[in-house]
Structure formats: C-alpha cells, structure tokens
N, CA, C and O atoms as a GROMACS GRO file, in nm:
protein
  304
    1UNK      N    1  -1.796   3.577   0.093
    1UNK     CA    2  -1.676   3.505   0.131
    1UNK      C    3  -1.558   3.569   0.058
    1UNK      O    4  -1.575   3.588  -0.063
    2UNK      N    5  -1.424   3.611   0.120
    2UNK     CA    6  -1.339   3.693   0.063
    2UNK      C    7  -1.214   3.542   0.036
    2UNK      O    8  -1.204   3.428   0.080
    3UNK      N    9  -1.128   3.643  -0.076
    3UNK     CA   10  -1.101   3.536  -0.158
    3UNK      C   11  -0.974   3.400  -0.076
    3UNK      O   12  -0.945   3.284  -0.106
    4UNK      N   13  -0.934   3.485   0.022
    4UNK     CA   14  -0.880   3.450   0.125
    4UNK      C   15  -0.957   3.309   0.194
    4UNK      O   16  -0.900   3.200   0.201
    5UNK      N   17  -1.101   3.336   0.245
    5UNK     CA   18  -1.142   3.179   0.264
    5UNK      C   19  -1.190   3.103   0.161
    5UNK      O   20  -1.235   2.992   0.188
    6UNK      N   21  -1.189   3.145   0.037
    6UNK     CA   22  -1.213   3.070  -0.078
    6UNK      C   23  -1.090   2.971  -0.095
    6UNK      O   24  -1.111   2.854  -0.129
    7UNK      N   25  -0.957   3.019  -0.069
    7UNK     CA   26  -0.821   2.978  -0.102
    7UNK      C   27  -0.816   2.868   0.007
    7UNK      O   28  -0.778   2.753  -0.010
    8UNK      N   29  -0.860   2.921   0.115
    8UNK     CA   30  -0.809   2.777   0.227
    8UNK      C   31  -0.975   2.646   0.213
    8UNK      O   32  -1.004   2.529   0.238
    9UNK      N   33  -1.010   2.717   0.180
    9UNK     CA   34  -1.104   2.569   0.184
    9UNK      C   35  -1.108   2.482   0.003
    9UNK      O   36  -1.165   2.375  -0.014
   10UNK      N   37  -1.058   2.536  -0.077
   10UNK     CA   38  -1.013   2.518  -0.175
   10UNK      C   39  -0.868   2.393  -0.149
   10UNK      O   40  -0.870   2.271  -0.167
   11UNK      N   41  -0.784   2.456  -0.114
   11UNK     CA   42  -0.693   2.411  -0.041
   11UNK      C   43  -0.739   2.305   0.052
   11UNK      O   44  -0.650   2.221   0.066
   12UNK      N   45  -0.836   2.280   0.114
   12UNK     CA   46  -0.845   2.187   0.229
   12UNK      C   47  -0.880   2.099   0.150
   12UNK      O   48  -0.816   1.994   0.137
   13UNK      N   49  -0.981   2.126   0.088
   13UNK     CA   50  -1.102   2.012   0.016
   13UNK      C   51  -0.958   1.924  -0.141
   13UNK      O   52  -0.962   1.819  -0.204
   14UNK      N   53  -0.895   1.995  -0.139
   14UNK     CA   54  -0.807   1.906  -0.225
   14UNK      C   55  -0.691   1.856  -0.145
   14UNK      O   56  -0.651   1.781  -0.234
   15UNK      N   57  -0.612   1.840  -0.055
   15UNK     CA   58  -0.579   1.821   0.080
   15UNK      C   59  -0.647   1.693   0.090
   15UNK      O   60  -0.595   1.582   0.078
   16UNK      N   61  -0.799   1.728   0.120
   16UNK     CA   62  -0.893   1.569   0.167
   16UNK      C   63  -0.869   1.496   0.056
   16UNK      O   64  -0.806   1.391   0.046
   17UNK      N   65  -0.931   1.568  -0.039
   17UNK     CA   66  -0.942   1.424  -0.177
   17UNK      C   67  -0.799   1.380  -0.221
   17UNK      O   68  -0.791   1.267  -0.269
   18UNK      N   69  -0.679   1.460  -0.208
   18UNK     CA   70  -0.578   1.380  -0.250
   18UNK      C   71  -0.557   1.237  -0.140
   18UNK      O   72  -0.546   1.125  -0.191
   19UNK      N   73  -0.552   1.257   0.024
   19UNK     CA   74  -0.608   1.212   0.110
   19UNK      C   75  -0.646   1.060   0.078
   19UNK      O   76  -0.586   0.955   0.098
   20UNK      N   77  -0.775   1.089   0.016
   20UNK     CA   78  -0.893   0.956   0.020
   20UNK      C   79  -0.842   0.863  -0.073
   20UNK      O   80  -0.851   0.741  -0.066
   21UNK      N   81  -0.755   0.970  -0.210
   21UNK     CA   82  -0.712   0.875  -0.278
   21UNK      C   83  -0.624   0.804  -0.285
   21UNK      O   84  -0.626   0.702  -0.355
   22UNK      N   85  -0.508   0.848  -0.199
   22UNK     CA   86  -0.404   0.751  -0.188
   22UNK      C   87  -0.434   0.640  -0.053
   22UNK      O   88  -0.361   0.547  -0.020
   23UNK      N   89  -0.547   0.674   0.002
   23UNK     CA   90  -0.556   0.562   0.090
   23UNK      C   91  -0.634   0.454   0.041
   23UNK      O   92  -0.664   0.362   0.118
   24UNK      N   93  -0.690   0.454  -0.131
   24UNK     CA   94  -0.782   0.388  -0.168
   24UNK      C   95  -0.678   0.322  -0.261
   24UNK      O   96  -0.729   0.225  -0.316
   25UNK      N   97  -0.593   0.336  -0.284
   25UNK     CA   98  -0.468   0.254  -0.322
   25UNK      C   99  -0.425   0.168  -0.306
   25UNK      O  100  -0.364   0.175  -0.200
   26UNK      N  101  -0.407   0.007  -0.382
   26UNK     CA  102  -0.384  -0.108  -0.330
   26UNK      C  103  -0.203  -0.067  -0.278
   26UNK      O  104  -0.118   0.016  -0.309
   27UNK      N  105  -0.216  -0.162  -0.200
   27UNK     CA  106  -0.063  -0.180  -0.083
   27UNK      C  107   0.023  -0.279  -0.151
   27UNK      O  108  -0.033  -0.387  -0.171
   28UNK      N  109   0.129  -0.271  -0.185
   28UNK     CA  110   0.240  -0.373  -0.205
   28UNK      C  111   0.317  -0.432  -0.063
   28UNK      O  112   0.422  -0.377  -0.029
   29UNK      N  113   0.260  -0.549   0.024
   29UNK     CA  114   0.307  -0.596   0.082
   29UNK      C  115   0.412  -0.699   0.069
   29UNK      O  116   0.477  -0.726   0.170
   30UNK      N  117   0.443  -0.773  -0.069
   30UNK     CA  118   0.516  -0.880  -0.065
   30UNK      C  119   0.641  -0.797  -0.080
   30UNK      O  120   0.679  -0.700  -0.146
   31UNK      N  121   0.684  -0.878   0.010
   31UNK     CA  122   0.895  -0.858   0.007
   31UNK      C  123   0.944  -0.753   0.071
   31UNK      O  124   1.065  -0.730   0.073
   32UNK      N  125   0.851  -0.674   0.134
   32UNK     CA  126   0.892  -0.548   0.158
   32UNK      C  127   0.997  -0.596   0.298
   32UNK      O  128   1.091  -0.522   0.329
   33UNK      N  129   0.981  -0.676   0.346
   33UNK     CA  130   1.024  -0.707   0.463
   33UNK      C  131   1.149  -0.808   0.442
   33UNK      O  132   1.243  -0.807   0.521
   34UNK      N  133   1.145  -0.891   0.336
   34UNK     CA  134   1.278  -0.977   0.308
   34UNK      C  135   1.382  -0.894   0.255
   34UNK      O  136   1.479  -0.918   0.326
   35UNK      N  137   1.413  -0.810   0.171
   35UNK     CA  138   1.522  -0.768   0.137
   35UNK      C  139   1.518  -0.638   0.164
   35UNK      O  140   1.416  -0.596   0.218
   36UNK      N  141   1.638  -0.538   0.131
   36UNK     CA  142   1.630  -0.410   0.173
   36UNK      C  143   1.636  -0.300   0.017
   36UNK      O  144   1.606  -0.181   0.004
   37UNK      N  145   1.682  -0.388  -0.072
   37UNK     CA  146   1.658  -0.308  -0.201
   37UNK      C  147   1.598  -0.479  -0.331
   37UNK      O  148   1.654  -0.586  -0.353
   38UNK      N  149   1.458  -0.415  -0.386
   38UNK     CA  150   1.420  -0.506  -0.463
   38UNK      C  151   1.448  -0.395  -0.620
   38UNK      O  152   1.460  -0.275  -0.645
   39UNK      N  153   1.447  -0.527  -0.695
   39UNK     CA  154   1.488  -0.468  -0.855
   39UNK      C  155   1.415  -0.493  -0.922
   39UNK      O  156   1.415  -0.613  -0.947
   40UNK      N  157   1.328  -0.426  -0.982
   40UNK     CA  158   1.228  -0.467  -1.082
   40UNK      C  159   1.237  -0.493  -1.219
   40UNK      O  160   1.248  -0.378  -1.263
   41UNK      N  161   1.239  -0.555  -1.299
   41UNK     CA  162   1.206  -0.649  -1.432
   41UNK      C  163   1.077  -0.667  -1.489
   41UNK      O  164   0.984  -0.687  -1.410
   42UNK      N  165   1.057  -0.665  -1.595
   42UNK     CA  166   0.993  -0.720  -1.601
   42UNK      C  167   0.944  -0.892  -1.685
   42UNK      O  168   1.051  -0.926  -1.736
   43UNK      N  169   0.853  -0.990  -1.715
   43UNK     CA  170   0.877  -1.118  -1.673
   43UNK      C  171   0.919  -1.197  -1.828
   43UNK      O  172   0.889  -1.306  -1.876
   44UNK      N  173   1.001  -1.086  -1.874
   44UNK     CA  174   1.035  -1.138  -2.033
   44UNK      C  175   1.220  -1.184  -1.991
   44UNK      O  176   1.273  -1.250  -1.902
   45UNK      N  177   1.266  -1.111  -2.106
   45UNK     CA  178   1.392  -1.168  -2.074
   45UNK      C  179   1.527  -1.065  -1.968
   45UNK      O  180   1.648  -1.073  -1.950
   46UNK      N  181   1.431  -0.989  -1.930
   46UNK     CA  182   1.511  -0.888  -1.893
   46UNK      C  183   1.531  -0.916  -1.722
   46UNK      O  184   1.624  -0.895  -1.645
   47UNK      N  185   1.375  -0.982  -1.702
   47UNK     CA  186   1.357  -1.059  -1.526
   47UNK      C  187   1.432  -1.147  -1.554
   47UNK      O  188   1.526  -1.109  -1.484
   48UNK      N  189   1.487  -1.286  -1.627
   48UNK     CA  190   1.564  -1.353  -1.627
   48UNK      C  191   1.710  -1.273  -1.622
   48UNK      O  192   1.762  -1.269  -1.511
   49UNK      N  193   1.766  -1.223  -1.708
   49UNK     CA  194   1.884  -1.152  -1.724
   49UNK      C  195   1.945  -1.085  -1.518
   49UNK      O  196   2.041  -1.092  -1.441
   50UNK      N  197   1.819  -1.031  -1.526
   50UNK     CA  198   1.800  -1.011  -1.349
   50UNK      C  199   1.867  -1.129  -1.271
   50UNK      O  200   1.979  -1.163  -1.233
   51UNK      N  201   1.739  -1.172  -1.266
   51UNK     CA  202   1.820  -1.364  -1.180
   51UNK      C  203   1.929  -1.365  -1.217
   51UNK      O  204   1.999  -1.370  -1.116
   52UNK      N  205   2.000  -1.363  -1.320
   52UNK     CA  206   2.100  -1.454  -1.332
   52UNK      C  207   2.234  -1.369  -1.303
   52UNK      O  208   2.343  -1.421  -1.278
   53UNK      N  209   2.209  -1.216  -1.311
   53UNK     CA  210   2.296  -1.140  -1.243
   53UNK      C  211   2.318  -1.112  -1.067
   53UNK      O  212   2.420  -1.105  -1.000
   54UNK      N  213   2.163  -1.098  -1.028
   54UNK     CA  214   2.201  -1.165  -0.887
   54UNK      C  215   2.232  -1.255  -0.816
   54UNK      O  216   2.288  -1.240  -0.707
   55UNK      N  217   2.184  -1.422  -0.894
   55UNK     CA  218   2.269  -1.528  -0.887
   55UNK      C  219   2.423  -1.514  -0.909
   55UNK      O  220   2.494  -1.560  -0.819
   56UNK      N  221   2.492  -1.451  -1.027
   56UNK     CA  222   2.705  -1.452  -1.032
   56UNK      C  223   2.722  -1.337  -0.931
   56UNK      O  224   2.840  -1.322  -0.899
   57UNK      N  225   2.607  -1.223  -0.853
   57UNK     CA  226   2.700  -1.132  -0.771
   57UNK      C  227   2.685  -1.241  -0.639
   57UNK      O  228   2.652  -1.185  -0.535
   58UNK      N  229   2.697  -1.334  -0.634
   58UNK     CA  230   2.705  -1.400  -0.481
   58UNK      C  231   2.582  -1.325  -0.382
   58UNK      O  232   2.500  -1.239  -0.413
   59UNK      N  233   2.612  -1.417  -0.210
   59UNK     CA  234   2.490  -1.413  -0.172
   59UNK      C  235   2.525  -1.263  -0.090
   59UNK      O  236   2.602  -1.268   0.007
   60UNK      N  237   2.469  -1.135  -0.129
   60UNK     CA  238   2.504  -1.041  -0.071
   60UNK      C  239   2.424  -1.003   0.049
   60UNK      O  240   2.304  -0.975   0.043
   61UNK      N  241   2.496  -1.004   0.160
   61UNK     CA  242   2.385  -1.003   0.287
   61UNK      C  243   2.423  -0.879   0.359
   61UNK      O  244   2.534  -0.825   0.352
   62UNK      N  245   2.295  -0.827   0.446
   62UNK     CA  246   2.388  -0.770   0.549
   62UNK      C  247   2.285  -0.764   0.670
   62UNK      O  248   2.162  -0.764   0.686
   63UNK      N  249   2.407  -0.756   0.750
   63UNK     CA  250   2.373  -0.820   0.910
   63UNK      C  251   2.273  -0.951   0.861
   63UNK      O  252   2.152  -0.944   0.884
   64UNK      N  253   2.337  -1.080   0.788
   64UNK     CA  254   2.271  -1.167   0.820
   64UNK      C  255   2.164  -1.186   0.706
   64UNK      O  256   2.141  -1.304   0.677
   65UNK      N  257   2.098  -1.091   0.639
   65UNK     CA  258   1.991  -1.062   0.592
   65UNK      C  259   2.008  -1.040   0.405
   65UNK      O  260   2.098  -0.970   0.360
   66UNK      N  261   1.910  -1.110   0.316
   66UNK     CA  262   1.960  -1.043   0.200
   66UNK      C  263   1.927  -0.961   0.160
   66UNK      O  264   1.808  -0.932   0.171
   67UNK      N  265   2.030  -0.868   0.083
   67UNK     CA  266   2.025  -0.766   0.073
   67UNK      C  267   1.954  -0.707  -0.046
   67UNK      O  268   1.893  -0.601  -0.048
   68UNK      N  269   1.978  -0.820  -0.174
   68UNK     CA  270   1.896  -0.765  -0.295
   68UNK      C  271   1.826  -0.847  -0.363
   68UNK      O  272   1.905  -0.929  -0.410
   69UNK      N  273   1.670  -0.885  -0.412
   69UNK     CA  274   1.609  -0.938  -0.410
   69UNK      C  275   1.538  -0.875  -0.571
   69UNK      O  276   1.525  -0.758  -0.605
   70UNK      N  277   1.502  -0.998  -0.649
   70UNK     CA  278   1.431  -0.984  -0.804
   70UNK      C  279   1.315  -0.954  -0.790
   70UNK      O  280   1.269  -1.024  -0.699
   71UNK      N  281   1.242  -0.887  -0.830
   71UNK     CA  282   1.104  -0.845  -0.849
   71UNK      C  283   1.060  -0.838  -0.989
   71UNK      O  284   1.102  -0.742  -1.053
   72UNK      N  285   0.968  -0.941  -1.062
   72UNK     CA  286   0.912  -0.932  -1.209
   72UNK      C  287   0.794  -0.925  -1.200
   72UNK      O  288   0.727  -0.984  -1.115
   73UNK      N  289   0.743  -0.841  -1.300
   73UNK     CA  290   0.542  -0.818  -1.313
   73UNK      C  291   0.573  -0.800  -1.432
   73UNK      O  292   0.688  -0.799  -1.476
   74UNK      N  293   0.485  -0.786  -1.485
   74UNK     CA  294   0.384  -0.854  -1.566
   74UNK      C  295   0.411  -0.721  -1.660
   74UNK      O  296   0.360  -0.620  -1.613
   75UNK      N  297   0.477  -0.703  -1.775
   75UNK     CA  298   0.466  -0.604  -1.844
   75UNK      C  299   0.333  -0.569  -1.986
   75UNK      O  300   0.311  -0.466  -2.052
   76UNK      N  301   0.271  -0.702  -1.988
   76UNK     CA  302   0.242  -0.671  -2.130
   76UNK      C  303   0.066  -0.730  -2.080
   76UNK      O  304  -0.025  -0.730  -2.163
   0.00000   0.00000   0.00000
C-alpha cells in the first residue's frame, strides 16, 4: 500500500470517528427556540447579577419575540 492510500484512509477513519463522536454528544435543547441570544452565568452570584441586568435593560424584543434570555448551570 503506497503512502498515498495510507493518507486517505487514515484520513477517512478519523473523519468517521470524529463523526461518531460528536453525534454521541448530549443535545442542548432548552431555549434554543425562545430567545435569539442566551447568556450564560453561572448559579452563584454572577447568574443573579445576570437577572437583574436583564430585568433594568427592559423587555428587549424583536419582531415580537425576546430577544435575550439568562442561562445558569451549575459551576461547582
């Protein structure tokens, strides 16, 4: 085998496995669909500090829809 098909199936076979692994990846479905930019925090004082800055910028919408939305997990 010349080094030429060593390179493409080398190439393929990591191709597949990168592949398998990002499809074995849990999915973040929540919120993706309510707002159009979420902000992440996390659930100490910095996710609060969050809230309470998107609470004084008013309700920012567009077309109807809000536009920016808190997101806190779990840092520790």
């Amino acid at each position: 085998m010349n080094s030429t098909k060593k390179a493409l199936l080398c190439a393929a076979a990591v191709f597949t496995a990168c592949f398998i692994v990002l499809s074995l990846f849990p999915k973040d479905d929540s919120g993706t669909d309510r707002a159009l930019l979420r902000i992440g925090a996390g659930d100490d004082i910095s996710g609060y500090l969050i809230d309470e800055t998107l609470s004084r910028c008013g309700g920012s919408t567009i077309r109807g829809e809000k536009a920016v939305e808190a997101f806190e997990f779990n840092d520790c």
